[in-house]
PQR file of N, CA, C, O and H, with PARSE charges and radii, in Angstrom:
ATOM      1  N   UNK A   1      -6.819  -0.908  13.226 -0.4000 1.5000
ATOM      2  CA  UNK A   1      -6.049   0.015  12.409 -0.0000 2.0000
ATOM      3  C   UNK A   1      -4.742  -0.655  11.996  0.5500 1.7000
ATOM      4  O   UNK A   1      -4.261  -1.446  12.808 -0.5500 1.4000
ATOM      5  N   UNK A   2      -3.965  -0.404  10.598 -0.4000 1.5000
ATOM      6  CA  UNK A   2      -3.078  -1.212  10.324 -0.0000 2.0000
ATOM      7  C   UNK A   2      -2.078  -0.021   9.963  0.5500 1.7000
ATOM      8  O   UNK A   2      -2.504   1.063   9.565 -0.5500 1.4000
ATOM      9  H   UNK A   2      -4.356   0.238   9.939  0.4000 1.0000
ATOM     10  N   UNK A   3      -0.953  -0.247  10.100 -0.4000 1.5000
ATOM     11  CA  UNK A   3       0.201   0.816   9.695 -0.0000 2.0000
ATOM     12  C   UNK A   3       0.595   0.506   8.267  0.5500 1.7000
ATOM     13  O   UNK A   3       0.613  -0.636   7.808 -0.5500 1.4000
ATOM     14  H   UNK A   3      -0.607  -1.128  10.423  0.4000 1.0000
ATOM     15  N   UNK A   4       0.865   1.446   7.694 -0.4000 1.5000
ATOM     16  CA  UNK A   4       0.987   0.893   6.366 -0.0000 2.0000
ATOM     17  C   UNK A   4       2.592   1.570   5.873  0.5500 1.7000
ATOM     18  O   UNK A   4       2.806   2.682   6.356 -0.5500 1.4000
ATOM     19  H   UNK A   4       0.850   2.374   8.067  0.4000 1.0000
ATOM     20  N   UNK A   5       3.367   1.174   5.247 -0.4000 1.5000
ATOM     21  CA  UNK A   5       4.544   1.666   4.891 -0.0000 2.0000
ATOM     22  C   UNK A   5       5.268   1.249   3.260  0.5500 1.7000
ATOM     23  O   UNK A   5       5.761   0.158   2.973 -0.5500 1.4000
ATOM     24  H   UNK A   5       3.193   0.271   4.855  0.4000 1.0000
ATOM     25  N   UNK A   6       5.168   2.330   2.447 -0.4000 1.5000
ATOM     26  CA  UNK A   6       5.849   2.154   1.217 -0.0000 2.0000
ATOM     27  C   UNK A   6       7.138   1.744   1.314  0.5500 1.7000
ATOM     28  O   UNK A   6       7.877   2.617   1.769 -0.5500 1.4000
ATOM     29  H   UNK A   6       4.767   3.216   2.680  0.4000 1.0000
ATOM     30  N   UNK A   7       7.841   0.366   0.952 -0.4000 1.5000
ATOM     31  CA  UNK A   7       9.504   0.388   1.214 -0.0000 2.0000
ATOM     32  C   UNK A   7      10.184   0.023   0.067  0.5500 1.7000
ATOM     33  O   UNK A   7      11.403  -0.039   0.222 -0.5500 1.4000
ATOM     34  H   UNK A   7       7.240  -0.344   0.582  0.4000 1.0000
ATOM     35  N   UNK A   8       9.627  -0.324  -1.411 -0.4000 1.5000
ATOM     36  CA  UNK A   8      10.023  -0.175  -2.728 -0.0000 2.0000
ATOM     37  C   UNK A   8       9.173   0.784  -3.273  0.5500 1.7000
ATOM     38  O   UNK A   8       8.176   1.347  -2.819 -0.5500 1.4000
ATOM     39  H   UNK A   8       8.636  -0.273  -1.538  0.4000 1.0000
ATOM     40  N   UNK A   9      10.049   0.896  -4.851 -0.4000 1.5000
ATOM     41  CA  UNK A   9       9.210   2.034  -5.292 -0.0000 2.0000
ATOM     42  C   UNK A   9       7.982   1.674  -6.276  0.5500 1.7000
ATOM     43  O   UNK A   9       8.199   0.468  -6.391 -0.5500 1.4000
ATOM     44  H   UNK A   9      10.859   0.439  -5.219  0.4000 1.0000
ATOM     45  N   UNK A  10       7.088   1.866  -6.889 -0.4000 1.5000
ATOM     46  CA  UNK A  10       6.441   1.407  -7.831 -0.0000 2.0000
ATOM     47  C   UNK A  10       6.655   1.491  -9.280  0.5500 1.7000
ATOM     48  O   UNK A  10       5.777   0.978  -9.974 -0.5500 1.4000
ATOM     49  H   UNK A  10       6.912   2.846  -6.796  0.4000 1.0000
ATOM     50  N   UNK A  11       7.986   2.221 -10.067 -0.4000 1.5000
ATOM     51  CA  UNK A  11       8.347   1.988 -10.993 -0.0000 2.0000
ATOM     52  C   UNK A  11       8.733   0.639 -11.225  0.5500 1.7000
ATOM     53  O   UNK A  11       9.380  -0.099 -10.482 -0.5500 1.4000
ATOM     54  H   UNK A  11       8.699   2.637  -9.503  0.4000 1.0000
ATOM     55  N   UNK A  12       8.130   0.351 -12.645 -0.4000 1.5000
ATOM     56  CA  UNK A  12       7.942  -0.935 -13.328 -0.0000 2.0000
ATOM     57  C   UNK A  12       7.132  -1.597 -12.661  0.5500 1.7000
ATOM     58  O   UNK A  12       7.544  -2.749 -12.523 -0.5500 1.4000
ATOM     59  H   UNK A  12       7.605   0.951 -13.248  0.4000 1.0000
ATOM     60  N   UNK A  13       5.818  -1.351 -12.001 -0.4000 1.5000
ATOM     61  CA  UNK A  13       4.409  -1.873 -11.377 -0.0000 2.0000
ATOM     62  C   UNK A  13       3.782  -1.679 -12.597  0.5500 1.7000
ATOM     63  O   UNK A  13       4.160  -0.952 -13.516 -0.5500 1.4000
ATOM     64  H   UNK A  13       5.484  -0.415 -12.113  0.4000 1.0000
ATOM     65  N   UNK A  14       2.611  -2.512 -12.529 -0.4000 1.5000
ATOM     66  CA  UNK A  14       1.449  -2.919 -13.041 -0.0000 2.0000
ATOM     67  C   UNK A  14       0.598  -1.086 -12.913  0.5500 1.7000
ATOM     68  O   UNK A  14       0.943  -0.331 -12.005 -0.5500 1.4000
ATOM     69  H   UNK A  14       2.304  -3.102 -11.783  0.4000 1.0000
ATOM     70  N   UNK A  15      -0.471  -0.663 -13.958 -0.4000 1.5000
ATOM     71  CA  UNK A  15      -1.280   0.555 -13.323 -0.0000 2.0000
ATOM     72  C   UNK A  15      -2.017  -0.427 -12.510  0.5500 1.7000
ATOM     73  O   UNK A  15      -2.907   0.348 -12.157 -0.5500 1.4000
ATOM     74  H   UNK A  15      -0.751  -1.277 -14.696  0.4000 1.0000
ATOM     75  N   UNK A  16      -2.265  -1.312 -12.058 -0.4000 1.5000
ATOM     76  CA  UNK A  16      -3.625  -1.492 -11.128 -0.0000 2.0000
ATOM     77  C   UNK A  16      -2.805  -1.595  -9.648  0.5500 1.7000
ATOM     78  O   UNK A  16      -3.456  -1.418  -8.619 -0.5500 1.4000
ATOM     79  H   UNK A  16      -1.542  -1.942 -12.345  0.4000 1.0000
ATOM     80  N   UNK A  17      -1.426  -1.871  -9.578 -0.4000 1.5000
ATOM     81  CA  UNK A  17      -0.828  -2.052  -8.646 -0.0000 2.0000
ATOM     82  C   UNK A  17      -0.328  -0.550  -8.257  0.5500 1.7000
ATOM     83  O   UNK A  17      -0.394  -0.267  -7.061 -0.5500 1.4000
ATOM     84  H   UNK A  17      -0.897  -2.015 -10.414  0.4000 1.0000
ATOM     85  N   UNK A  18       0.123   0.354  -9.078 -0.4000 1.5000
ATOM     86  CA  UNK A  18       0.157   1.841  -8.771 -0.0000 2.0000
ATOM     87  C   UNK A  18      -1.157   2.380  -8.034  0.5500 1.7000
ATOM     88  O   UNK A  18      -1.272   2.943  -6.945 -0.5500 1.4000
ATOM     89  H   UNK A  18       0.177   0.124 -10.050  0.4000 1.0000
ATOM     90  N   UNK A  19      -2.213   1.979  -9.098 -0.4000 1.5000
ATOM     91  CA  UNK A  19      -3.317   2.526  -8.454 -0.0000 2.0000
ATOM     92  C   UNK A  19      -3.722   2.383  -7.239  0.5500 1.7000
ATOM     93  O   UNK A  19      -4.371   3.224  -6.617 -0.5500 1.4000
ATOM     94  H   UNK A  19      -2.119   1.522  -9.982  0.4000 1.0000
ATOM     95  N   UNK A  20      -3.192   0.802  -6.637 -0.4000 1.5000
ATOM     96  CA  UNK A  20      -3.705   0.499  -5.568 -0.0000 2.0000
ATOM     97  C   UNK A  20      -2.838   0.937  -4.563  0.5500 1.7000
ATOM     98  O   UNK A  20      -3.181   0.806  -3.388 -0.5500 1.4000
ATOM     99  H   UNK A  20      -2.664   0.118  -7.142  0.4000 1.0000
ATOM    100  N   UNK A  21      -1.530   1.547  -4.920 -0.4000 1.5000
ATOM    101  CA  UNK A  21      -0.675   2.312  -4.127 -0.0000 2.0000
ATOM    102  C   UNK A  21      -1.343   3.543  -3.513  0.5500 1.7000
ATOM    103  O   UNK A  21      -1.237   3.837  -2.322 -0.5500 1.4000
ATOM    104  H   UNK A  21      -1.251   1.653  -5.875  0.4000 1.0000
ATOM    105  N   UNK A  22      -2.332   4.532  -4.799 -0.4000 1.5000
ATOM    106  CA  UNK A  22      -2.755   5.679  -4.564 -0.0000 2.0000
ATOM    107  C   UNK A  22      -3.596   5.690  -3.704  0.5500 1.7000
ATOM    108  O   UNK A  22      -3.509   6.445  -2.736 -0.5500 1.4000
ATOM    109  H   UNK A  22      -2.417   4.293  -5.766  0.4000 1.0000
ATOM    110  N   UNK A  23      -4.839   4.640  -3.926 -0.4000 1.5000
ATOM    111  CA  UNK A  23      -6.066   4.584  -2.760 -0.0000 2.0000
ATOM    112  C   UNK A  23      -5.508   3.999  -1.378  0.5500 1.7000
ATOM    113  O   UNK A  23      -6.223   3.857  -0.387 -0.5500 1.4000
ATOM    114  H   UNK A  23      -4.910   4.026  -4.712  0.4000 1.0000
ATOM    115  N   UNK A  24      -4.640   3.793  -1.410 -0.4000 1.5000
ATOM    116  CA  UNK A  24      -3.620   3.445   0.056 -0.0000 2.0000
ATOM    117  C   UNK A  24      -3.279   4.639   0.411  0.5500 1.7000
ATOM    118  O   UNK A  24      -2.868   4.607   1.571 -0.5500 1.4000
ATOM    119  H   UNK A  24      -4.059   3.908  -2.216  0.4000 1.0000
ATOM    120  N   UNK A  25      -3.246   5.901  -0.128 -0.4000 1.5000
ATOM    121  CA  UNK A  25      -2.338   7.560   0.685 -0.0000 2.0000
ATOM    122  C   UNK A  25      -1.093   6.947   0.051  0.5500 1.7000
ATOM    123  O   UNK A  25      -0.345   7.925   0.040 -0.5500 1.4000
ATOM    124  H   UNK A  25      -3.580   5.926  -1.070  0.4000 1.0000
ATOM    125  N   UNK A  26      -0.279   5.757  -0.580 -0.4000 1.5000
ATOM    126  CA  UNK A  26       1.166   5.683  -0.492 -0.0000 2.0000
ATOM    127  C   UNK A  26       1.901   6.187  -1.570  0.5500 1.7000
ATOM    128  O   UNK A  26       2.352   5.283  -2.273 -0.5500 1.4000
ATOM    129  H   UNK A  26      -0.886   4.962  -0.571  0.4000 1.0000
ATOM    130  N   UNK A  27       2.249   7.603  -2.038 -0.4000 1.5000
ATOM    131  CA  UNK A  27       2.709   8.406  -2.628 -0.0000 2.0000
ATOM    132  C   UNK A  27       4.049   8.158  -2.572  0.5500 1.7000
ATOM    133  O   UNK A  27       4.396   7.728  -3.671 -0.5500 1.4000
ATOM    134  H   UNK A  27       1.883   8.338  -1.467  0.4000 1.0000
ATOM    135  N   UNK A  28       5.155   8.238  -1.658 -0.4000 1.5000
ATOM    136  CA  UNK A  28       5.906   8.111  -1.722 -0.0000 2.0000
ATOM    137  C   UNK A  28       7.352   7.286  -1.058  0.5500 1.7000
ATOM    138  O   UNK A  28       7.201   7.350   0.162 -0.5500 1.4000
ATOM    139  H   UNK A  28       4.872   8.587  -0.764  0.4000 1.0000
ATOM    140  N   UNK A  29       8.342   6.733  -1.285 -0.4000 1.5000
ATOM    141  CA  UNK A  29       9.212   5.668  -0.670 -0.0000 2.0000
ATOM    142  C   UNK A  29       9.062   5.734   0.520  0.5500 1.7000
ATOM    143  O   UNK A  29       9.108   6.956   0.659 -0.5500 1.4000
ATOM    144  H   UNK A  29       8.465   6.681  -2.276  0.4000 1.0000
ATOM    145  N   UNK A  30       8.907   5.312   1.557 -0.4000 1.5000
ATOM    146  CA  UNK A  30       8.890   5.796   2.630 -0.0000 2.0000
ATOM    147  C   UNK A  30       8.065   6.115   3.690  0.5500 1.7000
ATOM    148  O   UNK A  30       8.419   6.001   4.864 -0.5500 1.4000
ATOM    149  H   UNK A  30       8.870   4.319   1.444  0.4000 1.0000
ATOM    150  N   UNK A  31       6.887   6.543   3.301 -0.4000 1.5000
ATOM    151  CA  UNK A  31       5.599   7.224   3.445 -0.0000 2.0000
ATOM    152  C   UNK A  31       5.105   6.011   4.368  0.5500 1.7000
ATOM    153  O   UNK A  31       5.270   4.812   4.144 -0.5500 1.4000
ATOM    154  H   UNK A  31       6.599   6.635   2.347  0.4000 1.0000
ATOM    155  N   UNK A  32       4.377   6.682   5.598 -0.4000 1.5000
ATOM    156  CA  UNK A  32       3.616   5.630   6.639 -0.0000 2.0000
ATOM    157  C   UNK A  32       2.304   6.269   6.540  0.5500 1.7000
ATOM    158  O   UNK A  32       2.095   7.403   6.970 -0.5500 1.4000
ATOM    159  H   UNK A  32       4.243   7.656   5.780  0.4000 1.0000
ATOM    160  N   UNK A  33       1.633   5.716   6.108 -0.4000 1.5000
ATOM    161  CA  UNK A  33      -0.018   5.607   6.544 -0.0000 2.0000
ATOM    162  C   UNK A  33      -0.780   5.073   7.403  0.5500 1.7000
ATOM    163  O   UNK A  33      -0.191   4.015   7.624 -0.5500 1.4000
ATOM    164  H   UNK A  33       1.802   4.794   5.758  0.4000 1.0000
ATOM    165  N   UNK A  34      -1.837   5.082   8.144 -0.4000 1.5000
ATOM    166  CA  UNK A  34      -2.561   4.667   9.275 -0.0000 2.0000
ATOM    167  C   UNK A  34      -4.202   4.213   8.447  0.5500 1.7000
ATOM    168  O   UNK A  34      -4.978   5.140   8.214 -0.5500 1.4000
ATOM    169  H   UNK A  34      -2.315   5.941   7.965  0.4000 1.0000
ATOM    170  N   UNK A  35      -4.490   3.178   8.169 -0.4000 1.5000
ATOM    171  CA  UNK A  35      -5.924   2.945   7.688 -0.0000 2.0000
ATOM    172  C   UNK A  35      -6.774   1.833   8.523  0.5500 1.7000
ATOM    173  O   UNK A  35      -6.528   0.948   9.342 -0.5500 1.4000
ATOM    174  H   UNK A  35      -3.860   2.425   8.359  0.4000 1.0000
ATOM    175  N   UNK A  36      -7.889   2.362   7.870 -0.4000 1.5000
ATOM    176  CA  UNK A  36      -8.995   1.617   8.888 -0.0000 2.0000
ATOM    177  C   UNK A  36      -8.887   0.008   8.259  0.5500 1.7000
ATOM    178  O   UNK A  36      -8.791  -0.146   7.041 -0.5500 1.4000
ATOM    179  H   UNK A  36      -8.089   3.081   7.204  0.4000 1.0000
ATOM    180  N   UNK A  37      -8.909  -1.112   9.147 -0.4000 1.5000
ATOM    181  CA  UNK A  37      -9.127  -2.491   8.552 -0.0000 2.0000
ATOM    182  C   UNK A  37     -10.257  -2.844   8.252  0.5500 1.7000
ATOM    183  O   UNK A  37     -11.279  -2.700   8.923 -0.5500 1.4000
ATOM    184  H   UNK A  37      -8.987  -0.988  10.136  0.4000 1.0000
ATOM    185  N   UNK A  38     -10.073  -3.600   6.649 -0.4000 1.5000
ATOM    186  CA  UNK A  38     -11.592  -3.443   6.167 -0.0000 2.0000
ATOM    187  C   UNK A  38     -11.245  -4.724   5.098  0.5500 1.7000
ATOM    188  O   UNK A  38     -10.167  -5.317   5.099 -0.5500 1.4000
ATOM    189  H   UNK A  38      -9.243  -3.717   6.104  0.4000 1.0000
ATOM    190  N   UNK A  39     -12.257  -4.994   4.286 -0.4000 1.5000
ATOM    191  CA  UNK A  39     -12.184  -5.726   3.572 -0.0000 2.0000
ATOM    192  C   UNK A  39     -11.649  -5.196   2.347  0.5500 1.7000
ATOM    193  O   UNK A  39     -11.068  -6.032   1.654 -0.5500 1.4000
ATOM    194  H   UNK A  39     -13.133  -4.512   4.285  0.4000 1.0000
ATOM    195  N   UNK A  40     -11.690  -4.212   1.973 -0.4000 1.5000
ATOM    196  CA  UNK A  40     -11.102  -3.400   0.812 -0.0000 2.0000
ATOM    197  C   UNK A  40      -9.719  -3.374   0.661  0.5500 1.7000
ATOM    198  O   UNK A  40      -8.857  -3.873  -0.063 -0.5500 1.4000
ATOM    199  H   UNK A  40     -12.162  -3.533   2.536  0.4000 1.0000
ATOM    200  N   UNK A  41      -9.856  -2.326   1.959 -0.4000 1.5000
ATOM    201  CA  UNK A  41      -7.999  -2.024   2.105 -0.0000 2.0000
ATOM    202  C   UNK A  41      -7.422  -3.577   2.156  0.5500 1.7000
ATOM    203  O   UNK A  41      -6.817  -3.889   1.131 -0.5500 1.4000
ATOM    204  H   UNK A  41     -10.556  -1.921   2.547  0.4000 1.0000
ATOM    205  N   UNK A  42      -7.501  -4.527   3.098 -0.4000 1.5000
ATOM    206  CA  UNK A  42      -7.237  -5.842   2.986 -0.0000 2.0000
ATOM    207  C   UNK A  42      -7.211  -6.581   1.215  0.5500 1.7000
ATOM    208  O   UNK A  42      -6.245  -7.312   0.996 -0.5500 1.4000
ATOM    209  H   UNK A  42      -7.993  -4.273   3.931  0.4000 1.0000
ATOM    210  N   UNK A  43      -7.882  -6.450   0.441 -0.4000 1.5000
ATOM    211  CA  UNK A  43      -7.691  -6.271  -0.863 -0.0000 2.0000
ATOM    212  C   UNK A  43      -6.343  -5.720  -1.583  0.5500 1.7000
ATOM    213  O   UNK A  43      -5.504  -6.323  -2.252 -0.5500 1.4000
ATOM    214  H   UNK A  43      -8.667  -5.855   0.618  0.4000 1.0000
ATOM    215  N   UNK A  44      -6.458  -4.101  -1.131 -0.4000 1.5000
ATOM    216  CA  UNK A  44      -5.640  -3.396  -1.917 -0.0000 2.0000
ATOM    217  C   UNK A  44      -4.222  -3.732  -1.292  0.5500 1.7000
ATOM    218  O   UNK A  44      -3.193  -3.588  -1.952 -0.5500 1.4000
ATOM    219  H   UNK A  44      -7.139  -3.611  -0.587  0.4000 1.0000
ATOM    220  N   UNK A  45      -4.224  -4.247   0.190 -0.4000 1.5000
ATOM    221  CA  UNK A  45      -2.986  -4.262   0.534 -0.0000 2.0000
ATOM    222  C   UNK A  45      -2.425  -5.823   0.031  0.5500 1.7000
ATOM    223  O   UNK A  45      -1.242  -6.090  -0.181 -0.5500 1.4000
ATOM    224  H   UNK A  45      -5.060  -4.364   0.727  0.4000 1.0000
ATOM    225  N   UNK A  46      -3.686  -6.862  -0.115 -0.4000 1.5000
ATOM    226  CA  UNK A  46      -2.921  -7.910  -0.954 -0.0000 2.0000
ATOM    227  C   UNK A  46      -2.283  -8.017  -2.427  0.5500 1.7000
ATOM    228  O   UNK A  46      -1.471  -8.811  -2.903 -0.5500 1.4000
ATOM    229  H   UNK A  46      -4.647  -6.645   0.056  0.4000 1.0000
ATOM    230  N   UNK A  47      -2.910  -6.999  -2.921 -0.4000 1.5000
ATOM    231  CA  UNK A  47      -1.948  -6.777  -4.459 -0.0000 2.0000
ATOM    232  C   UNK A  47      -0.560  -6.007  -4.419  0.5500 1.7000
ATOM    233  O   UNK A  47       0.193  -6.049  -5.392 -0.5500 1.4000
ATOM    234  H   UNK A  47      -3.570  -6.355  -2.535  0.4000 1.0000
ATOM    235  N   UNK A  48      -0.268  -5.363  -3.365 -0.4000 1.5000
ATOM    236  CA  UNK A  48       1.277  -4.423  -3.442 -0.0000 2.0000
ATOM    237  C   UNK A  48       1.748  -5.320  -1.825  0.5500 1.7000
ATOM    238  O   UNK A  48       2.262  -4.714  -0.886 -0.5500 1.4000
ATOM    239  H   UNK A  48      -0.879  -5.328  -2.574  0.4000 1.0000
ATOM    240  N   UNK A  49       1.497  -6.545  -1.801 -0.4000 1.5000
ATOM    241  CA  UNK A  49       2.263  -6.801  -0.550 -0.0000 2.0000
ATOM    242  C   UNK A  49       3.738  -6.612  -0.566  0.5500 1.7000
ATOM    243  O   UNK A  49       4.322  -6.074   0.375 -0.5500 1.4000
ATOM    244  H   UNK A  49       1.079  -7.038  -2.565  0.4000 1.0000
ATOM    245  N   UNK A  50       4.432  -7.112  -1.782 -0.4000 1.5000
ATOM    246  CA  UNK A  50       5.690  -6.721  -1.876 -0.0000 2.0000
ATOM    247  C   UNK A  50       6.516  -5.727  -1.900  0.5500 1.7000
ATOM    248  O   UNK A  50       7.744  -5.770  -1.821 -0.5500 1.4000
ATOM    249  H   UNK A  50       3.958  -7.548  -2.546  0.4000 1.0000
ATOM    250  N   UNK A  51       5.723  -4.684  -2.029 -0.4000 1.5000
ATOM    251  CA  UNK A  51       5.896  -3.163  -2.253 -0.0000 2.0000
ATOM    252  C   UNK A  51       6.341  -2.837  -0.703  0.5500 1.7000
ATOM    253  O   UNK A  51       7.385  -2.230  -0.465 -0.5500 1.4000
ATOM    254  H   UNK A  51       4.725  -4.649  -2.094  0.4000 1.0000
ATOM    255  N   UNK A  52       5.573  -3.234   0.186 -0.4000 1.5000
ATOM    256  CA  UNK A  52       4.977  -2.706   0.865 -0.0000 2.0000
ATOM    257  C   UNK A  52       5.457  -3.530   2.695  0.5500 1.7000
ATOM    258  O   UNK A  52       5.673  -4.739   2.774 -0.5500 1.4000
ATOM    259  H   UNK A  52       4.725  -3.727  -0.008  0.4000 1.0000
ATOM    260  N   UNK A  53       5.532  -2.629   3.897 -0.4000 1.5000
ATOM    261  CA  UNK A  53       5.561  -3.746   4.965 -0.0000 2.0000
ATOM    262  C   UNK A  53       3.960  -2.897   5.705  0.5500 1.7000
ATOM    263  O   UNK A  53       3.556  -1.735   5.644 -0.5500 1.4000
ATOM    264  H   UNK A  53       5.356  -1.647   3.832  0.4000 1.0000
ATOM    265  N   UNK A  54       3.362  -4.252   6.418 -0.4000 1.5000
ATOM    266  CA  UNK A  54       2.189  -3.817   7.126 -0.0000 2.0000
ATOM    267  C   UNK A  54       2.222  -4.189   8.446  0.5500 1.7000
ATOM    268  O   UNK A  54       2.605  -5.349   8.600 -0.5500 1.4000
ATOM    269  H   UNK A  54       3.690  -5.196   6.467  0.4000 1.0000
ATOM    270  N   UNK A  55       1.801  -3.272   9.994 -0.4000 1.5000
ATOM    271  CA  UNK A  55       2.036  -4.061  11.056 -0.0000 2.0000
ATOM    272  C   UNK A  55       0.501  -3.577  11.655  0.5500 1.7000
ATOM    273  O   UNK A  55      -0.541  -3.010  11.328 -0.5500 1.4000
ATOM    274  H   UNK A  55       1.490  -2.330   9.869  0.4000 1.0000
ATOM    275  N   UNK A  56       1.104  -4.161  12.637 -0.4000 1.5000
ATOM    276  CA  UNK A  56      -0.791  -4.081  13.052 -0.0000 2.0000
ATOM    277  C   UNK A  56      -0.896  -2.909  14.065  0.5500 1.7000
ATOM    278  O   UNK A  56      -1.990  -2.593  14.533 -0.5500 1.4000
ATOM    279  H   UNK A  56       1.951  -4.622  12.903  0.4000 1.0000
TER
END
């Protein structure tokens, strides 16, 4: 399981990089999510790495 945490915002992102915010749960600044490790999410979390901090 990986913790997931929005810590910029996604204004002036890419839509595929928003999008990949949404299928993450990461709605808003701040926002911690809990997801299963997978090859996907591992995907989606490599396009908003900057957005974003991940811990294990």
């Amino acid at each position: 399981m990986l913790k997931v945490t929005l810590k910029r915002s996604p204004i002036g992102q890419t839509t595929r990089q928003r999008d990949s915010l949404r299928g993450l749960g990461l709605t808003r600044v701040g926002r911690t999510v809990i997801v299963r490790e997978s090859d996907q999410v591992r995907g989606l979390i490599r396009k908003v790495l900057h957005l974003i901090e991940v811990e294990s």
